[in-house]
N, C-alpha and C positions, 0 to 999 in steps of 0.2 A: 243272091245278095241278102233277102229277109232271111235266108236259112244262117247263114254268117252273121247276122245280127243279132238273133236268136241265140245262138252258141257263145257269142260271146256279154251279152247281158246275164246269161245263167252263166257263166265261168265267174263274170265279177262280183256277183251275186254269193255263189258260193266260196270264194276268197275270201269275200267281206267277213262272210257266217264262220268261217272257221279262223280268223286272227282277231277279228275282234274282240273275243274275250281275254285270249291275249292279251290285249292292247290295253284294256279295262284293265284285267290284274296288272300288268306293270306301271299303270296310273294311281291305282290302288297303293301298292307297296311304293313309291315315290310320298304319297301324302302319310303313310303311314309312319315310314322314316322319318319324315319334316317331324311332325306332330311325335315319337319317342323320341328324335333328337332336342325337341324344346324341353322335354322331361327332362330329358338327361341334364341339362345346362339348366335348369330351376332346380333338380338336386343337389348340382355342385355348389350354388347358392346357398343351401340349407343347409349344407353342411360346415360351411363357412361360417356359420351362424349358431353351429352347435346343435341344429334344429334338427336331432337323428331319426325322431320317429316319423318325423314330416318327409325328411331324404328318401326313408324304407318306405313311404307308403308313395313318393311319387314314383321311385324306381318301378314297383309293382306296377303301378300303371304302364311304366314303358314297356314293361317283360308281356303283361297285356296284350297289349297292340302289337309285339312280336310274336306271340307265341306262334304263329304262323311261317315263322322264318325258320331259314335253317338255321342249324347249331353253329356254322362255320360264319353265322353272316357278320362282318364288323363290327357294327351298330348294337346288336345284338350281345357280344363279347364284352362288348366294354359297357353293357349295361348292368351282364351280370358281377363285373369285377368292380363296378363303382357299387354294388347292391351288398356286395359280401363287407367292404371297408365300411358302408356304414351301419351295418349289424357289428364290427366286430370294434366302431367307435362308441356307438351305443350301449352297448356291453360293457366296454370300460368305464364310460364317465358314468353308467349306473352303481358301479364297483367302487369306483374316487367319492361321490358321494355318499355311500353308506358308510367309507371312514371316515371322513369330515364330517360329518352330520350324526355321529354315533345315538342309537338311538337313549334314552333315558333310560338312567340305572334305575333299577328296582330299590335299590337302599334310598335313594333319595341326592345321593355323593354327586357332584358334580365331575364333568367329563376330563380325563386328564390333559385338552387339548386345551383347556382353560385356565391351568395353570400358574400362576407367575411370576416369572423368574427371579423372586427376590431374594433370591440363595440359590447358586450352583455347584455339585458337586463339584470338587476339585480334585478329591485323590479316596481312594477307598479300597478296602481289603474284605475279605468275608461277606458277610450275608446283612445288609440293613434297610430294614423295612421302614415305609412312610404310609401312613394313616391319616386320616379325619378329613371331612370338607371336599375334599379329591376324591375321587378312586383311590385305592389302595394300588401304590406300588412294591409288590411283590419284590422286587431286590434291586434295590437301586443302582445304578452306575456310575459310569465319570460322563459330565456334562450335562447330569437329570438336574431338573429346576428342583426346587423346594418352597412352595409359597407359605405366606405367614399361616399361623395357627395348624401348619401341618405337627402332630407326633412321629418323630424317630424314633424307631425299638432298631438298638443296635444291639445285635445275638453275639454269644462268646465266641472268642478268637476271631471274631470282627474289628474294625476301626473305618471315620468314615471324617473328612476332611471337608468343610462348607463355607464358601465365600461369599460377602452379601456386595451384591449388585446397586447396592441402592447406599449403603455404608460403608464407613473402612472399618472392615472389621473381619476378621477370620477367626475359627475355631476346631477344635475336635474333641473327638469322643472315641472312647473303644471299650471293649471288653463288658457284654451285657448291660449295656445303658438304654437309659429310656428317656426324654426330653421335648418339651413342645416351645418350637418355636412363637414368642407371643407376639411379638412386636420388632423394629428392626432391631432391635438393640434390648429387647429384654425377653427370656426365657425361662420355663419354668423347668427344673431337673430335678427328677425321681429316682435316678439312681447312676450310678456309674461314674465316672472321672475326666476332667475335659482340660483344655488347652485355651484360653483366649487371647488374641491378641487383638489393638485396636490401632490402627496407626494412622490415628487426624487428631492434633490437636486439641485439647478438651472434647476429650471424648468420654462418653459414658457405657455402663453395661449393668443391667438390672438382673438379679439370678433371684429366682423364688427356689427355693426348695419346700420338702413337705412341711419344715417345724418355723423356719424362717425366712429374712426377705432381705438381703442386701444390693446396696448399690456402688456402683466400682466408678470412680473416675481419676481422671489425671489433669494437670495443662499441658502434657506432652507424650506421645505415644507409649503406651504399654503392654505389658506379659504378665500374666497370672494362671496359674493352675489351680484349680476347683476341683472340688469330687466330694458327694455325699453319704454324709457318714450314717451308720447304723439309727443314730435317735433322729434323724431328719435333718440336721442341722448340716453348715457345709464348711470345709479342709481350706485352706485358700494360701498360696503360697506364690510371694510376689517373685519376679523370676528381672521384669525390668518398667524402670521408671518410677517414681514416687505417685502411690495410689494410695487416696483416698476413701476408706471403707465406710458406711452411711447405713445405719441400722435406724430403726425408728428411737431406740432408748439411748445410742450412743454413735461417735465417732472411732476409726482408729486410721491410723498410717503405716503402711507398711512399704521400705525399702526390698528392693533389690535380696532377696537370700532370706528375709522372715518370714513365718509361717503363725499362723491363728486361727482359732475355727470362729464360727461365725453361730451361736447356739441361739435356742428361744430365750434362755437370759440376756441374750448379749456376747461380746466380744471375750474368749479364753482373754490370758497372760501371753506374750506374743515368744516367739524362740527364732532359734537362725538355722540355716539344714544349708549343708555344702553343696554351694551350685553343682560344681564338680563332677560330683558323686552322682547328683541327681541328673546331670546331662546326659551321663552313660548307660544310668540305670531304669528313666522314666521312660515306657513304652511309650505315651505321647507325643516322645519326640524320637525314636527310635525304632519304630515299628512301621513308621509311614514309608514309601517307597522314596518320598523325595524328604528332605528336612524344611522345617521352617526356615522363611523370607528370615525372619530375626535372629539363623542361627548363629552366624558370626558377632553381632551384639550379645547374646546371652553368652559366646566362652569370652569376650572381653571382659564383660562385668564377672565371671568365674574366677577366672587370670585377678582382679583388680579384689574382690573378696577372699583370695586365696593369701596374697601380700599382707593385705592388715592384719586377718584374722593368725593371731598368736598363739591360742592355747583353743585345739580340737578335741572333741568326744561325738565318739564314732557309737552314734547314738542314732537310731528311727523314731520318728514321732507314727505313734498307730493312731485306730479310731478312738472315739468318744466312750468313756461308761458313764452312764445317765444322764445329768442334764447339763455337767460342768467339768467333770475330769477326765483327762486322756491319758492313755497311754503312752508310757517312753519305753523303750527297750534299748538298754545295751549291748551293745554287738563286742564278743569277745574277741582280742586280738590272735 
C-alpha cells in the first residue's frame, strides 16, 4: 500500500510538471488576446477621429504583443489588415493636405485656391493667359474664375468670353489683346478689340485706355464695341440702346449703328457703319462658339436701321492718324 502511494504522488507530480506550462502559455495568450484586442478597438477609435499616426502606433503595439502568434491566428489577421488601412489613410490625408495648403510661392503671388470668382469664363478659344495678384494661370478654360485686378494677355487667333458674378455685365475680347480687369465695372485696355454688353438698368462701364478714359452709361440695357487704336485712344461703336459717352472735357450720345473714337482731345465727329454688314463680318460676334444673349436684339435693330437708312456708302472707318483724324476707305463696287 505505501508502495502504491508512492507511485502514485510521483505520477501526479509529474503530470503537474509537464502541463503546467501549458497551462501558463494558454493563460498567457488568453490575456494577451484581451489586452491586442482593446488595441484593436482604441485604433478603430482613432481612426474615426482622423488621428492616423496615433491608429499606426497603437496597432504596432498590438502586432507587439502578437508577434508570438501564428500568421494564421484571427486576431492577429485582422490587426495587420486594420494596420495597412491606416498607413494607406495616412498617406492620403498627408497627400489632400499638401494640395490645400499649397505651400507659398516664391514670387510673393497668392495661391490660386484664393481666387474670387468675380468673373467666370464662359466661352473661350485659343491660348489666354491671366496674370498678377494670383498665380499665373497658364491657359485658361471654361468655368476658370478671374478675380478683380487680374491682367488678361489674350495671344492671336485666341478669343475668350467673361461674365461678372457680382454684375450684369458680359464682355469679350480676341485677337492678341491685353486688359486688366480694375473694378466690377471698370477696366483698363492696352490693346486689342472687345465686345460689351450690360444688361441692368442704369448701368455703367468705365474703359481707360493708354491716351484716355471714358465712361459708358445708359437708363436701359446696352451694346458697344470698343478696340484701341494705334495713338492710345479708343473705337466705340454703339450696337444697342442710347449710350451716354462721359470724357472729362466733354459729353457725347451715341444711338444704335454710330461710331466715334474717343481721343486725348476729346470726342472725333460721330458717323453711322451698317449693323448689317458688321454682324456678318465682326469676329466678336462670329468667332465665338455660341453667339450673344443679345443676338436677336442687335439683327432687329439691323432690320429697323436698314428701312430708314436711304442713301448707303460702302465705306470702312480704319484707325486714328495722330491725335484727331481717321481714316475712311472706300470699298469699290
Amino acid at each position: 500500500m505505501p508502495f502504491k502511494s508512492y507511485f502514485f504522488l510521483r505520477f501526479i507530480f509529474l503530470f503537474g510538471a509537464t502541463f503546467a506550462p501549458v497551462l501558463l502559455s494558454l493563460g498567457q495568450t488568453v490575456s494577451y488576446s484581451t489586452e491586442a484586442l482593446e488595441y484593436l478597438k482604441l485604433s478603430e477609435q482613432q481612426l474615426e477621429q482622423e488621428e492616423f499616426r496615433k491608429a499606426i502606433a497603437t496597432l504596432n503595439q498590438a502586432m507587439g504583443i502578437l508577434k508570438e502568434t501564428s500568421r494564421n491566428h484571427p486576431l492577429r489577421i485582422q490587426v495587420e489588415k486594420q494596420l495597412r488601412i491606416a498607413k494607406g489613410r495616412s498617406i492620403v490625408a498627408k497627400y489632400s493636405r499638401s494640395h490645400l495648403s499649397p505651400a507659398p510661392d516664391p514670387t510673393g503671388l497668392r495661391p490660386l485656391e484664393e481666387e474670387p470668382k468675380d468673373f467666370s469664363v464662359s466661352q473661350i478659344f485659343g491660348r489666354v493667359i491671366s496674370k498678377n495678384i494670383w498665380v499665373e494661370r497658364s491657359e485658361l478654360t471654361n468655368k476658370d474664375p478671374v478675380g478683380l485686378s487680374r491682367r488678361l494677355t489674350v495671344l492671336p487667333k485666341g478669343g475668350i468670353e467673361l461674365y461678372s458674378n457680382r454684375e450684369e455685365l458680359m464682355f469679350r475680347s480676341l485677337d492678341a489683346s491685353s486688359f486688366d480687369i480694375n473694378g466690377p465695372h471698370t477696366m483698363s485696355l492696352h490693346s486689342g478689340s472687345y465686345v460689351f454688353h450690360c444688361s441692368k438698368e442704369n448701368g455703367s462701364i468705365k474703359l481707360k485706355s493708354p491716351l484716355s478714359e471714358c465712361e459708358f452709361k445708359s437708363n436701359s440695357p446696352f451694346v458697344f464695341m470698343a478696340g484701341v487704336t494705334t495713338n492710345g485712344g479708343l473705337k466705340i461703336i454703339a450696337l444697342l440702346g442710347k449710350i451716354t459717352c462721359v470724357m472729362a472735357s466733354e459729353t457725347e450720345t451715341l444711338i444704335p449703328g454710330q461710331l466715334c473714337f474717343a481721343l486725348p482731345a476729346g470726342f472725333s465727329r460721330t458717323m453711322s457703319v451698317e449693323l448689317s454688314t458688321l454682324i456678318v463680318t465682326s469676329k466678336l460676334i462670329t468667332s465665338f462658339p455660341r453667339p450673344p444673349s443679345f443676338m436677336k436684339k442687335l439683327n432687329q435693330q439691323a432690320m429697323l436701321q436698314a428701312l430708314r437708312t436711304k442713301q448707303r456708302y460702302r465705306t470702312v472707318v480704319g484707325d486714328v492718324k495722330g491725335n484727331s483724324d481717321f481714316e475712311i476707305k472706300v470699298i469699290d463696287e
